[in-house]
N, CA, C and O of each residue as an XYZ file, in Angstrom:
432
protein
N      -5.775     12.578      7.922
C      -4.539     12.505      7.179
C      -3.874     13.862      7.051
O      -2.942     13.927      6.250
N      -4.172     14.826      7.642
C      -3.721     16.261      7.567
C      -2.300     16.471      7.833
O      -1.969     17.468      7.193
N      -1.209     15.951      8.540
C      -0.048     15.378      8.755
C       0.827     14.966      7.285
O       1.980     14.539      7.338
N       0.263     15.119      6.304
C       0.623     15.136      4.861
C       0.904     16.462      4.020
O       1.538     16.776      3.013
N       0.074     17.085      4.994
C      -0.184     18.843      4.310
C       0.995     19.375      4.047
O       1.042     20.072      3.034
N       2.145     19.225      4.783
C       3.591     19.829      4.531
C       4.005     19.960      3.231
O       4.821     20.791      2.831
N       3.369     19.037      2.496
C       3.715     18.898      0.892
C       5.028     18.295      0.409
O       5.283     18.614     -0.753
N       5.798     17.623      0.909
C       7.036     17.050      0.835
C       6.863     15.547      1.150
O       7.723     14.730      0.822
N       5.789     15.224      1.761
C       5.687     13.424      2.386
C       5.629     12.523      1.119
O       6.059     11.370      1.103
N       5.124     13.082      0.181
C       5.125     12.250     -1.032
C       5.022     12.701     -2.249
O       3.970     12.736     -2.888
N       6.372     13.164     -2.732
C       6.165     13.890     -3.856
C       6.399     13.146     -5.465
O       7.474     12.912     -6.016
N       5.333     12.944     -5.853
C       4.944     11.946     -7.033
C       6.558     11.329     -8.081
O       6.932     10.198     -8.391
N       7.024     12.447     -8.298
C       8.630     12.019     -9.123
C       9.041     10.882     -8.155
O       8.687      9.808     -8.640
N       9.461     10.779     -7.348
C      10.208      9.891     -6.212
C       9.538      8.449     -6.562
O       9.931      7.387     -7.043
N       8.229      9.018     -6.026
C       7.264      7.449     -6.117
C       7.002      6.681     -7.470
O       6.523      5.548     -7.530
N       7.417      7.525     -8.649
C       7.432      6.871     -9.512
C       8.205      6.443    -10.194
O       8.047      5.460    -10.918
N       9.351      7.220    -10.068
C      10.507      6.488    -10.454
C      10.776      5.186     -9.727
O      11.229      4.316    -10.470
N      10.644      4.906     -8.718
C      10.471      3.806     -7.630
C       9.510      2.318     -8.072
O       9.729      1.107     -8.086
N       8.194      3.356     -8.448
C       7.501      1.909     -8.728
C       7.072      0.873     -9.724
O       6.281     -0.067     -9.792
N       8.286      1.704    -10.735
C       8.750      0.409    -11.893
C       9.203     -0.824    -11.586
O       9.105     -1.877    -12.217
N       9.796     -0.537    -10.370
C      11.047     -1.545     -9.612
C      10.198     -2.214     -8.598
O      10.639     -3.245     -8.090
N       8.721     -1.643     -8.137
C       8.375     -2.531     -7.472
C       7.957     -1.951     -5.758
O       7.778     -2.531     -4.687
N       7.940     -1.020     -6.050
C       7.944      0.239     -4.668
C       6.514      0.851     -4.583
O       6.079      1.848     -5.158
N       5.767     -0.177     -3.538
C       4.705      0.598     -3.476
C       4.274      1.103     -2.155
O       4.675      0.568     -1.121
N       3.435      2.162     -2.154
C       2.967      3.056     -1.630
C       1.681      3.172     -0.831
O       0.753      3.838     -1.289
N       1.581      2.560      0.337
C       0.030      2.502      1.042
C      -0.654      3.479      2.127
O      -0.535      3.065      3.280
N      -1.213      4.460      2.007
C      -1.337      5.412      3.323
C      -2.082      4.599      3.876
O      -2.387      3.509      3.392
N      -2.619      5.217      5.402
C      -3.119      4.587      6.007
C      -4.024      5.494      7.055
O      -3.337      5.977      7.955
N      -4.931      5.704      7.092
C      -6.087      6.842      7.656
C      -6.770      6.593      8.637
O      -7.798      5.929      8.500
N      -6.361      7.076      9.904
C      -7.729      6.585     10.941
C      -8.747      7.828     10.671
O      -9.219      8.172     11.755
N      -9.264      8.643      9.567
C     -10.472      9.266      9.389
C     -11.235      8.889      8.479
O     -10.944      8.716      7.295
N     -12.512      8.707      9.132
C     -13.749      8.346      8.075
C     -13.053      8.206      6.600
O     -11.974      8.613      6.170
N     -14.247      7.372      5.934
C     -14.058      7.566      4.371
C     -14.284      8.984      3.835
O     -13.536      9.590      3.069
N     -15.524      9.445      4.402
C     -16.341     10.376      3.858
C     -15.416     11.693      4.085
O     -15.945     12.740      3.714
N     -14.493     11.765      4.478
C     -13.712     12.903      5.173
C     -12.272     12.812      3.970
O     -11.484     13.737      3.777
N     -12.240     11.710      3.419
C     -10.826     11.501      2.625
C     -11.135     12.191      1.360
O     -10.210     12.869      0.917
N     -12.316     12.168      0.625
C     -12.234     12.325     -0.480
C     -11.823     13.783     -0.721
O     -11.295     13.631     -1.823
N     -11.722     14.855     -0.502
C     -11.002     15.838     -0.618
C      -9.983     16.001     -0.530
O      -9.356     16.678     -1.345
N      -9.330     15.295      0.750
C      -7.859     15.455      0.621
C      -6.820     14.852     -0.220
O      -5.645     15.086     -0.503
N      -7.858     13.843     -0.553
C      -7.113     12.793     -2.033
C      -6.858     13.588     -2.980
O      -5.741     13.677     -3.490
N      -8.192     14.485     -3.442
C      -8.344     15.027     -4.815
C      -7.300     16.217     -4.699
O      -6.501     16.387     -5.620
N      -7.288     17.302     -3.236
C      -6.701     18.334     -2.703
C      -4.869     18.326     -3.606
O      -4.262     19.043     -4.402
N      -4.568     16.749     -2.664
C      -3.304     16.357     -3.087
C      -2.731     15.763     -4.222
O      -1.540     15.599     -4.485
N      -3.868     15.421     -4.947
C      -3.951     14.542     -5.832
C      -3.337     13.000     -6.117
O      -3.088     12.429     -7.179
N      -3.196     12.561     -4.687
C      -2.884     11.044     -4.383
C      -2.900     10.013     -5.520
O      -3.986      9.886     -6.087
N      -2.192      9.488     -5.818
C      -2.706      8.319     -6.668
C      -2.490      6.813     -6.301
O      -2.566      5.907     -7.131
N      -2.157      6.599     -4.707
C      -1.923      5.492     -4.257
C      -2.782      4.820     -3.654
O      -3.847      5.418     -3.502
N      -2.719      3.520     -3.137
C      -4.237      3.253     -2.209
C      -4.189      3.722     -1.083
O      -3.184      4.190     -0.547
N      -5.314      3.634     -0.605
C      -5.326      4.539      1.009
C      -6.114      3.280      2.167
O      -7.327      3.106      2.053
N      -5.625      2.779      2.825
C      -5.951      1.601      3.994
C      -7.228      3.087      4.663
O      -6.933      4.282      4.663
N      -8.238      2.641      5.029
C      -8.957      2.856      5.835
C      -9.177      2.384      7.221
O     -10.135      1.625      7.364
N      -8.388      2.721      8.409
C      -8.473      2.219      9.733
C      -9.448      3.256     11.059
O      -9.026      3.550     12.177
N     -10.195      3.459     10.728
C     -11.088      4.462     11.642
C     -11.015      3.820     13.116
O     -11.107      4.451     14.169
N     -10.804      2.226     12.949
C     -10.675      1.760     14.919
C      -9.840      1.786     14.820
O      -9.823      0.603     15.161
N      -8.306      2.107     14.558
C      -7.094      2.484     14.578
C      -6.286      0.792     14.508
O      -5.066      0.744     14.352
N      -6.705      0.130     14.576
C      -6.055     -1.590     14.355
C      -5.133     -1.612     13.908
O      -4.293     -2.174     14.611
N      -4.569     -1.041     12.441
C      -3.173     -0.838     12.268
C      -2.273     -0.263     12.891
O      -1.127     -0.690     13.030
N      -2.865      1.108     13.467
C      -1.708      1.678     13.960
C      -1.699      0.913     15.386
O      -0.571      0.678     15.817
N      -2.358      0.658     15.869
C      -2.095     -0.580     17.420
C      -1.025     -1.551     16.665
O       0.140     -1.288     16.967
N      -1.174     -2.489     15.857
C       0.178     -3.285     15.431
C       1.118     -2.831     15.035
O       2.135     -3.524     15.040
N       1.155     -1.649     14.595
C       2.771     -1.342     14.508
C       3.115     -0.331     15.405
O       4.160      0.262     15.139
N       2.456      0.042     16.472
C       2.799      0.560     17.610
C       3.042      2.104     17.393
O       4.076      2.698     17.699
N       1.695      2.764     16.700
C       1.986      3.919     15.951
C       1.505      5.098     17.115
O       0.394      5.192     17.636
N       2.653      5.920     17.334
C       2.604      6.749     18.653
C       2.046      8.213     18.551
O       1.620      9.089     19.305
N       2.266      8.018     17.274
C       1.922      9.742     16.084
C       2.123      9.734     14.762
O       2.822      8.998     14.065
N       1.238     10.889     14.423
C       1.708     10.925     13.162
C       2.310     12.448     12.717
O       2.253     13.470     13.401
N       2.896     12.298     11.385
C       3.268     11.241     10.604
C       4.274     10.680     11.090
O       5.104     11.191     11.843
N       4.235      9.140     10.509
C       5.106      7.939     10.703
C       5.420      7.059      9.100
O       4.442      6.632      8.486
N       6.393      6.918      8.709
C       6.163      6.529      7.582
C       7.015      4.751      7.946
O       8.134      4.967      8.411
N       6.814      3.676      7.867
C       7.345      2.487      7.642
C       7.481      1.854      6.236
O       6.672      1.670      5.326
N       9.149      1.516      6.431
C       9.535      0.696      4.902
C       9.560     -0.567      4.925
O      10.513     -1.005      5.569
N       8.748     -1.493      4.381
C       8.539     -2.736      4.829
C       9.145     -3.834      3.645
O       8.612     -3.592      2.562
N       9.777     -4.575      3.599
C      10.798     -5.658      2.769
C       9.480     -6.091      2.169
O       8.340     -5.653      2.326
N      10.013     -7.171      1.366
C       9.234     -7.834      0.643
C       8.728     -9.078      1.236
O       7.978     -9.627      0.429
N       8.849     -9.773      2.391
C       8.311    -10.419      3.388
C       7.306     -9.716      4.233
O       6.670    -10.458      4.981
N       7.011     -8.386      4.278
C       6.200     -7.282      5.349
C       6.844     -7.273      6.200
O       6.018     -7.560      7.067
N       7.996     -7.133      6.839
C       8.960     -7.055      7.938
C       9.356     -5.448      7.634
O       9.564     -4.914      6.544
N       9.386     -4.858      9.004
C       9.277     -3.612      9.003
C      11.235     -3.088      8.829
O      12.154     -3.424      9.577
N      11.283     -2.425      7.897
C      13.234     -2.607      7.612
C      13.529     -1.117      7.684
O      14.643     -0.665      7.420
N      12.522     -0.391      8.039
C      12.882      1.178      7.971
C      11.579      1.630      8.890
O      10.531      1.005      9.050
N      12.092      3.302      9.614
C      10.659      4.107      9.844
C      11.636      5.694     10.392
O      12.606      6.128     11.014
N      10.637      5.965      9.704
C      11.066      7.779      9.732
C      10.004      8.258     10.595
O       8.943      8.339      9.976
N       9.936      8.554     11.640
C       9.093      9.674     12.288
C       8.819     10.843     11.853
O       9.811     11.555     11.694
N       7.759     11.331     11.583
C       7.248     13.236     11.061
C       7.249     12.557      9.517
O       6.888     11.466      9.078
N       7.836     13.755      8.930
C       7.481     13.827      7.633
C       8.668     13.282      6.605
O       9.764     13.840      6.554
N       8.422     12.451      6.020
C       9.721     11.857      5.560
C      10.171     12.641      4.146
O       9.356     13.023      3.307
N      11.345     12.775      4.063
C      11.841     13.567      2.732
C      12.596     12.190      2.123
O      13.644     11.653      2.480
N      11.682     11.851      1.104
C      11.764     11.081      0.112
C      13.392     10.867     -0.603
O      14.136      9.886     -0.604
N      13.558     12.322     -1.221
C      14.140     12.467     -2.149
C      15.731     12.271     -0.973
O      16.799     12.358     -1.580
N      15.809     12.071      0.303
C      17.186     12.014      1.121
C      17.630     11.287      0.422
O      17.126     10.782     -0.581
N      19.170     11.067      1.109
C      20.306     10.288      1.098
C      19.725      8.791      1.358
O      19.711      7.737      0.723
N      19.152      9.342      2.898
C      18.711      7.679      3.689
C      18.047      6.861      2.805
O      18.353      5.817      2.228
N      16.558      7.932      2.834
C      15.350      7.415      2.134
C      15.601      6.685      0.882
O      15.040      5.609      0.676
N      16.499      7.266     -0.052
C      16.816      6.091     -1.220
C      17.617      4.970     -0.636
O      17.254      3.793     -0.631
N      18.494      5.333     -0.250
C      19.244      4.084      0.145
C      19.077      2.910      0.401
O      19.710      1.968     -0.076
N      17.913      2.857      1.438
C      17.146      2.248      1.987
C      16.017      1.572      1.087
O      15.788      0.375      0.912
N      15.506      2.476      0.669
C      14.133      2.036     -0.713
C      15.168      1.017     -1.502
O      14.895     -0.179     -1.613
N      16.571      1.682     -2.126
C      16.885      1.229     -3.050
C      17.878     -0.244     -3.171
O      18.193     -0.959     -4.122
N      18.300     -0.289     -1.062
C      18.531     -1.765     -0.641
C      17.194     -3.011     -0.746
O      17.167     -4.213     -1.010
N      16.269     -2.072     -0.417
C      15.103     -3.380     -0.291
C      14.303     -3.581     -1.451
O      13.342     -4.339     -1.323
N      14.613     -2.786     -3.117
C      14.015     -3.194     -3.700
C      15.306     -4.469     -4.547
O      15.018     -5.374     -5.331
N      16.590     -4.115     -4.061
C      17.152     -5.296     -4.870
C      17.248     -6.627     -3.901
O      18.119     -7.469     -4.121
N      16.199     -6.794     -2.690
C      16.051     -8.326     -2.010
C      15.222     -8.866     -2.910
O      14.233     -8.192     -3.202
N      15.373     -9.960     -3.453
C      14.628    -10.932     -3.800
C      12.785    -11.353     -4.006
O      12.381    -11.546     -2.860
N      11.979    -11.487     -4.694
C      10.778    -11.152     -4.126
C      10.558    -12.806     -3.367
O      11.094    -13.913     -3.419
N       9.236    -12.022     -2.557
C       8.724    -13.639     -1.397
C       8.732    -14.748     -2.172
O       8.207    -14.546     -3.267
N       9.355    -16.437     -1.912
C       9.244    -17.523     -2.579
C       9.796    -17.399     -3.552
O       9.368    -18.260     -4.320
N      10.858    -16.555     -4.215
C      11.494    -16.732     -5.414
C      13.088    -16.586     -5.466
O      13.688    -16.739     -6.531
């Protein structure tokens, strides 16, 4: 997960103002478990972290490098993706967050 180190990919104000409304946050790691726990604590993460060490996720969404960040609707349909390091706090990046948190949730 070292591709995070820039210090801008997820900077906690953003994500939380966000996830009152319903905006959540999943990394996703093709390195060991045993290798994460520092960089969690390092960064002080507070989101869940997908563990993919055979890389299976990133094969389905056709992940070429990292970082890659995908914004996914409330169906899991992929409605955004920023290549490198995404700056949260943009123009786009809300825009976008802040179109797909007023769709509807699944079945309702």
């Amino acid at each position: 997960m070292r591709p995070l180190s820039g210090g801008n990919a997820f900077p906690g104000g953003v994500i939380s103002a966000q996830k009152a409304q319903g905006f959540v946050v999943v990394a996703i790691s093709n390195d060991q478990p045993s290798s994460l726990v520092s960089f969690v604590e390092e960064y002080e993460l507070t989101f869940p972290i997908l563990v993919d060490p055979e890389g299976e996720v990133f094969r389905k969404y056709f992940v070429r490098g990292i970082p890659v960040t995908y914004l996914l609707d409330r169906q899991g349909r992929i409605a955004g993706m920023f290549p490198g390091e995404a700056d949260w706090s943009s123009e786009k990046a809300q825009a976008l967050i802040d179109q797909l948190l007023q769709e509807p949730l699944a079945g309702g």
